[in-house]
Backbone as JSON Lines, residues from 0, in Angstrom:
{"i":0,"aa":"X","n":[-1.5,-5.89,12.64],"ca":[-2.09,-7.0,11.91],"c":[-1.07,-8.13,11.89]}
{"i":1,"aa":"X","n":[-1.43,-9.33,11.77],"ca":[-0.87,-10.59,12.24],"c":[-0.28,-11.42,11.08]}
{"i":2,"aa":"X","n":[-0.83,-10.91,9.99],"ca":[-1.51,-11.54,8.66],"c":[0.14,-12.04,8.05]}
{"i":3,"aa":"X","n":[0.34,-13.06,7.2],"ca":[1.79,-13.14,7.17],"c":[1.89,-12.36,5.95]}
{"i":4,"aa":"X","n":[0.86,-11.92,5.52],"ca":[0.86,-10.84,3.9],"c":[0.9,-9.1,4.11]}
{"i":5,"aa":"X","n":[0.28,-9.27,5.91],"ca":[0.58,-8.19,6.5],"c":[2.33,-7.94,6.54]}
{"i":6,"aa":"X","n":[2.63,-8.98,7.29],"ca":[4.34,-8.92,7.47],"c":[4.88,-8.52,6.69]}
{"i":7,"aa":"X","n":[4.4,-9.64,5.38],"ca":[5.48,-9.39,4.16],"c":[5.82,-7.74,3.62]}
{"i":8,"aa":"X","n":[4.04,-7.09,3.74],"ca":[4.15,-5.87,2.73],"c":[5.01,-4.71,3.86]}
{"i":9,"aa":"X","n":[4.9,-5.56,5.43],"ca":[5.21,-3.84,6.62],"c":[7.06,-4.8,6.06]}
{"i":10,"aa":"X","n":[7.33,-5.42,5.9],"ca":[8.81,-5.87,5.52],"c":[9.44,-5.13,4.83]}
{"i":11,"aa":"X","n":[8.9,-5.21,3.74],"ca":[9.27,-4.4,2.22],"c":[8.78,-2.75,2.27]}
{"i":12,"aa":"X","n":[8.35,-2.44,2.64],"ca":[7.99,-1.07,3.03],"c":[8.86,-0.64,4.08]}
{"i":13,"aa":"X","n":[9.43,-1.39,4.83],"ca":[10.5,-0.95,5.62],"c":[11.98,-1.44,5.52]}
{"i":14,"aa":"X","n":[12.06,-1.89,4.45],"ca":[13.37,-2.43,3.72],"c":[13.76,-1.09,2.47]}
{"i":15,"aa":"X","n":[12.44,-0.47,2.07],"ca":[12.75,0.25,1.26],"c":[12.37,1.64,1.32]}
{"i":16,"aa":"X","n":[11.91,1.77,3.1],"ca":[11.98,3.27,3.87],"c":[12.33,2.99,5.07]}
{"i":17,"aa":"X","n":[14.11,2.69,4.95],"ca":[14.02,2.39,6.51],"c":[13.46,3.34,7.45]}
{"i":18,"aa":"X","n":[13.16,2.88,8.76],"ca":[12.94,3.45,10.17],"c":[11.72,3.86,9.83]}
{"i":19,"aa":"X","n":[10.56,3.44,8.66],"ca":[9.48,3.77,8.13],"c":[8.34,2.72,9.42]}
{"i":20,"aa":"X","n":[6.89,3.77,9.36],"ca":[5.9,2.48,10.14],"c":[4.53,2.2,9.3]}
{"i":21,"aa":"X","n":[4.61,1.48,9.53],"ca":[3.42,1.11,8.3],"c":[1.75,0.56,9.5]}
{"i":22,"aa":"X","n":[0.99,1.05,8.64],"ca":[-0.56,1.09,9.7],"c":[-1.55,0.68,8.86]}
{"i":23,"aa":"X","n":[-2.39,0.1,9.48],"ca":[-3.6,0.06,8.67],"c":[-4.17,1.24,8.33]}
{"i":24,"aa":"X","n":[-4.84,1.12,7.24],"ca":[-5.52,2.75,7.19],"c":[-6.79,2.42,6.9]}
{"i":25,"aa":"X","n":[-8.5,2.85,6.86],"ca":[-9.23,2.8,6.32],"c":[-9.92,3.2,5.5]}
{"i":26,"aa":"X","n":[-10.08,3.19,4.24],"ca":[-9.91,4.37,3.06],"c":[-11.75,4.52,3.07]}
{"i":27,"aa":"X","n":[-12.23,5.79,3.38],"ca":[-13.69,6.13,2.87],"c":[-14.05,5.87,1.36]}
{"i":28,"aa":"X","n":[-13.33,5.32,0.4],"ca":[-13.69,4.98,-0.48],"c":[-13.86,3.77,-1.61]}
{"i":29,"aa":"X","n":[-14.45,2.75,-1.9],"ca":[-14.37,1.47,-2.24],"c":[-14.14,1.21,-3.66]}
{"i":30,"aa":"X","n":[-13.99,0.23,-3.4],"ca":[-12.7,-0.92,-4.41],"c":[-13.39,-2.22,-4.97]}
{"i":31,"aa":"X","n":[-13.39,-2.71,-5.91],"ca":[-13.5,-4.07,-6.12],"c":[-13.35,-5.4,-5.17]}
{"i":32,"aa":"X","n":[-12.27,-4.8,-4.03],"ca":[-11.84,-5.56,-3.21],"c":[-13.32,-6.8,-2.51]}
{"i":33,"aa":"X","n":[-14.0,-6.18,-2.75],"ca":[-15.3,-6.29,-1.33],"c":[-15.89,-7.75,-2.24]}
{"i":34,"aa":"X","n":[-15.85,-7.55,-3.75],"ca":[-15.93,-8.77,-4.45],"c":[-15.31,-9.9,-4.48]}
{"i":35,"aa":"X","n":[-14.49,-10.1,-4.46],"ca":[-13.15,-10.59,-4.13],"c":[-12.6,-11.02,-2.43]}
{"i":36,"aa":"X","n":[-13.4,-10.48,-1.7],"ca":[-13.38,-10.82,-0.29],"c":[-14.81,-11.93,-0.05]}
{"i":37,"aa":"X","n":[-15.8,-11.47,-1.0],"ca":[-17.24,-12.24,-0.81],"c":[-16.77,-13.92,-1.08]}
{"i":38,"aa":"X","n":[-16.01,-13.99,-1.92],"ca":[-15.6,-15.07,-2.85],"c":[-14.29,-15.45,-2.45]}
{"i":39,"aa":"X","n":[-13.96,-15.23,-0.85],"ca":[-12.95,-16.36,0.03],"c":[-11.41,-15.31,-0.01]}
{"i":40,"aa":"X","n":[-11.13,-14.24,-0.55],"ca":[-9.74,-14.04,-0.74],"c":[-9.41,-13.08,0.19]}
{"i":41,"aa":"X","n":[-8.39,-13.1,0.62],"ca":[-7.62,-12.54,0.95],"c":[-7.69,-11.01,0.58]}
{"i":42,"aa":"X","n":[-7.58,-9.43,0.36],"ca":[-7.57,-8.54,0.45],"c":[-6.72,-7.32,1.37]}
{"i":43,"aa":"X","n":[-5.54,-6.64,-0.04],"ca":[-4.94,-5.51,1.51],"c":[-4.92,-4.49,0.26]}
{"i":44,"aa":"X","n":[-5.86,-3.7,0.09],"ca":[-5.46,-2.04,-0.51],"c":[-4.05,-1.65,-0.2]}
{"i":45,"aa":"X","n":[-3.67,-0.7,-1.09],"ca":[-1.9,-0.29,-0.86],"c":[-2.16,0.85,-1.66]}
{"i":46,"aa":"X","n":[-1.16,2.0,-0.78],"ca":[-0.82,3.11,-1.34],"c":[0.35,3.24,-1.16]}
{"i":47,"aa":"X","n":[1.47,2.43,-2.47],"ca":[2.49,2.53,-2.19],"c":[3.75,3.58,-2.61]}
{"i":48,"aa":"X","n":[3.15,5.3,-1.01],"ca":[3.15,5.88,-1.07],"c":[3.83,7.12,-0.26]}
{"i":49,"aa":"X","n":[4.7,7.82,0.13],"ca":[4.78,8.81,1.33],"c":[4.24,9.85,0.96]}
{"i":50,"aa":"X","n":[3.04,9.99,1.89],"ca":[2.03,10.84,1.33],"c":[2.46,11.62,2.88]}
{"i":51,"aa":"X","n":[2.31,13.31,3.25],"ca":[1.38,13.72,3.86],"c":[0.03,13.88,4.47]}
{"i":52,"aa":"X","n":[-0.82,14.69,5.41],"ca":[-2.08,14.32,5.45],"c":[-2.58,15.26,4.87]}
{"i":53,"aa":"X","n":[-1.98,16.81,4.07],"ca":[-2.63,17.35,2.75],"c":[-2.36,16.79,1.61]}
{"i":54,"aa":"X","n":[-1.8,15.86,1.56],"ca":[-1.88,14.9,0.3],"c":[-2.85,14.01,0.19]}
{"i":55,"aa":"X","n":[-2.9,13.15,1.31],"ca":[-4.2,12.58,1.49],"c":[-5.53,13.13,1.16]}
{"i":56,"aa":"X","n":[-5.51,13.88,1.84],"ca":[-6.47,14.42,1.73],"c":[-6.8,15.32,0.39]}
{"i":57,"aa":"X","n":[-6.12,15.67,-0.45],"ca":[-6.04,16.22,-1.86],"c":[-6.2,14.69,-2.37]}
{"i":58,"aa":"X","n":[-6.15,13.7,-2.33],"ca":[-6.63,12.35,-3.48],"c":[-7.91,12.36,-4.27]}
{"i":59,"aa":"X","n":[-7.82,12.17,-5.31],"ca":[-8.77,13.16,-6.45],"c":[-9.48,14.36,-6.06]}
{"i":60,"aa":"X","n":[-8.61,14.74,-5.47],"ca":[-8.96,16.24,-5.63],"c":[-8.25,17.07,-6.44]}
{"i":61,"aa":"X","n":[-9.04,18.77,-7.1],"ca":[-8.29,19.31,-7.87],"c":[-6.81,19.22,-7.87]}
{"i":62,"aa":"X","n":[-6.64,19.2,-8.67],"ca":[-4.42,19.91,-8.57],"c":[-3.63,18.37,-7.92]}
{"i":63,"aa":"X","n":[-4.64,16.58,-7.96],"ca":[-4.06,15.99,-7.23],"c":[-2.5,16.11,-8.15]}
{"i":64,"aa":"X","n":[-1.38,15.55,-6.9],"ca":[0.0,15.43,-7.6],"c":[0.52,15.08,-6.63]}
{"i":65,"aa":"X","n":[1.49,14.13,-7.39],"ca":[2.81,13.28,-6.09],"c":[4.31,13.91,-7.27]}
{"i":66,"aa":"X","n":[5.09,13.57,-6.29],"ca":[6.41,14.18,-6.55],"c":[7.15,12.82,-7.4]}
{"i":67,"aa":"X","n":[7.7,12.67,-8.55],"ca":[8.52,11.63,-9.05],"c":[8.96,10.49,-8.25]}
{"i":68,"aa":"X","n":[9.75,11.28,-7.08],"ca":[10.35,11.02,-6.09],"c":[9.29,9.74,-5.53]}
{"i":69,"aa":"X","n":[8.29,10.27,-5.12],"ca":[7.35,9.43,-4.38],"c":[6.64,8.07,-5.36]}
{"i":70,"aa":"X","n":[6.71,8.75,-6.51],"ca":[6.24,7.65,-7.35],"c":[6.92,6.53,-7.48]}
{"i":71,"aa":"X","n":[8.41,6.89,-7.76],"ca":[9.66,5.69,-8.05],"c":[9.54,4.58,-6.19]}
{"i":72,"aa":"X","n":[9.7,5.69,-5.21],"ca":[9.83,4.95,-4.15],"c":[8.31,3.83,-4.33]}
{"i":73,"aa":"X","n":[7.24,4.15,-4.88],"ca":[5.91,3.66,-4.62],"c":[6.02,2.26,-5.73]}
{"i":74,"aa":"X","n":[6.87,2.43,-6.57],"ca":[7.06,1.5,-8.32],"c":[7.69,0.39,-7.37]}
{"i":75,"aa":"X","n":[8.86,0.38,-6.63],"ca":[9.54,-0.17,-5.57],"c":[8.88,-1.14,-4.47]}
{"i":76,"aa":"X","n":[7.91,-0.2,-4.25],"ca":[7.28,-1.26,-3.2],"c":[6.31,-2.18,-3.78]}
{"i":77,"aa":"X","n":[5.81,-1.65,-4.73],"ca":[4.85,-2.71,-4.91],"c":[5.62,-3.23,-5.99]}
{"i":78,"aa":"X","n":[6.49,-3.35,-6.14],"ca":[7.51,-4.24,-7.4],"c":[7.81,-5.56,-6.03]}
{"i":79,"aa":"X","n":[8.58,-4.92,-5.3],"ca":[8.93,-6.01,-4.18],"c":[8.05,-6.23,-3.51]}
{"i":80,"aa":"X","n":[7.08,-6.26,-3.35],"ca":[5.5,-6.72,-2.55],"c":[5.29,-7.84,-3.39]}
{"i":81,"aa":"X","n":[4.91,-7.73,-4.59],"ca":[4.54,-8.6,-5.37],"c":[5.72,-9.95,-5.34]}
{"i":82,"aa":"X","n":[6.64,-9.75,-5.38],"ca":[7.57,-10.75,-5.66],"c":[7.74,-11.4,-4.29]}
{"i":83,"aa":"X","n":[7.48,-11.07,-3.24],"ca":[7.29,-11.05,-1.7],"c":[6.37,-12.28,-1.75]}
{"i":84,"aa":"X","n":[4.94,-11.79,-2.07],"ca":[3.82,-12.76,-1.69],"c":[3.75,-13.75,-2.64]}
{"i":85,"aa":"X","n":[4.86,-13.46,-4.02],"ca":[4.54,-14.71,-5.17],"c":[5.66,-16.09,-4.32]}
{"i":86,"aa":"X","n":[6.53,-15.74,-3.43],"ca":[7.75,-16.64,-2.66],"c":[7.29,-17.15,-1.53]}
{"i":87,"aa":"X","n":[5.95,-16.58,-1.03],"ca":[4.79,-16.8,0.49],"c":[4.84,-18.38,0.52]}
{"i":88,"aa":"X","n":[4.94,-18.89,1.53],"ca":[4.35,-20.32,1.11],"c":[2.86,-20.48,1.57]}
């Protein structure tokens, strides 16, 4: 993706996992986003996350759970994401 909001977030996601790759993903499940896209904006879902693909795939599912670990790294990215696109010109 080309997007300079794309850049910013594969930036910071790889500033704060180096040698990390960041992808689009398409989530089977919807968001408010689609409102908010009708009405001109911009839109990028984030799971700011190192998930596995039995993690993934456990997302509200019974027993879901992430490790501390993953949470703090996830508080991180979208702490510096945000401050990222508020400096965007």
């Amino acid at each position: 993706m080309d997007s300079k909001y794309f850049q910013i977030l594969s930036g910071v996601v790889q500033q704060v996992v180096p040698g990390s790759i960041v992808t689009p993903f398409l989530s089977p499940g919807t968001t408010d986003s689609s409102y908010l896209r009708m009405a001109g904006f911009k839109c990028y879902g984030l799971i700011p996350a190192l998930m596995t693909s039995e993690e993934i795939d456990g997302i509200h599912g019974k027993n879901e759970s992430t490790t501390i670990e993953h949470l703090k790294t996830g508080i991180e990215i979208l702490h510096r994401t945000v401050l990222e696109f508020n400096n965007a010109p």
